[in-house]
N, C-alpha and C positions, 0 to 999 in steps of 0.2 A: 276182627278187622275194622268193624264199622267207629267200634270201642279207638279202638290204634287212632283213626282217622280224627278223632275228634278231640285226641289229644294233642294230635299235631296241628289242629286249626286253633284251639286252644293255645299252646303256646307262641304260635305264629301270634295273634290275638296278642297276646300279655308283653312280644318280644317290641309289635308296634305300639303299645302304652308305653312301653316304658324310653322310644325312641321316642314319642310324644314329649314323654316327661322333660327325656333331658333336653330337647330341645327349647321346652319352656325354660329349663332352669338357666341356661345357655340365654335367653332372650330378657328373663329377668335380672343378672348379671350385669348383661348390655343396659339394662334400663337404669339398674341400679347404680352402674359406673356415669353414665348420662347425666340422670338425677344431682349427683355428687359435683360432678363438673357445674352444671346449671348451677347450683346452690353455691361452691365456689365463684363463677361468674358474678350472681348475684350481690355476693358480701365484695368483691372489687368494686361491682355498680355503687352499692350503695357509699363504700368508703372515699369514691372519687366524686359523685354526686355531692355530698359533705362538703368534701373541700373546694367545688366548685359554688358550691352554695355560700361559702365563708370566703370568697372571693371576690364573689358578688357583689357581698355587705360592704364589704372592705370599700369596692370600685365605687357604689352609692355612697360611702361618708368622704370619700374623696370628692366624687362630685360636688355635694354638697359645700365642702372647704372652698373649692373651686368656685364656685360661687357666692361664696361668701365674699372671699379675696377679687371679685371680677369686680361687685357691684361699686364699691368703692370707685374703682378703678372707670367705669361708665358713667358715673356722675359724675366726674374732674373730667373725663373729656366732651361729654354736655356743657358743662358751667364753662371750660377755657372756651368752646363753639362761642354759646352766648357771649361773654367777655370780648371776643375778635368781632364778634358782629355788633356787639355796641362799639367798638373803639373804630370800625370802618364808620358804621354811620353818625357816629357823632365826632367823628374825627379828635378823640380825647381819652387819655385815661379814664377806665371803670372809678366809679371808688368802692365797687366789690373786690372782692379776693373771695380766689378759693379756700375754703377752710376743711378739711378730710374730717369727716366726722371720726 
């Protein structure tokens, strides 16, 4: 009987390992579908990261043009300023002109 007893504690024993187990394998599964997605997400991140990065450049050589094209543009309305302020106070045509470099 005691024999009997300890075969049924025994298999009680081995029936909750093995309901251990599969619940681990159940949770690594989950980790591993997780995993999967995360790493998916990741190559998105990085793929849009890229292009926002390469839009960036893009937006800084514009500026730059942007500036380039302005400065022009800021010195002819400096020089005409000067040009109106010499022709109030001396009451006379310059004999500058503006010239665009």
């Amino acid at each position: 009987m005691e024999e009997n007893n300890r075969r049924v504690a025994r298999i009680e024993l081995l029936k909750a390992i093995e309901e251990k187990y599969t619940r681990r394998d159940v949770e690594k599964d989950e980790f591993k579908a997780k995993i999967e997605e995360l790493e998916k997400n990741m190559t998105d991140i990085v793929a849009e990261n890229a292009e926002l990065r390469s839009r960036v450049v893009k937006l800084e050589q514009d500026i730059v043009e942007l500036k380039k094209e302005l400065e022009p543009k800021k010195n002819r309305k400096f020089q005409e300023k000067c040009i109106l302020i010499a022709q109030v106070l001396l009451g006379e045509e310059p004999i500058v002109e503006y010239r665009p470099p």
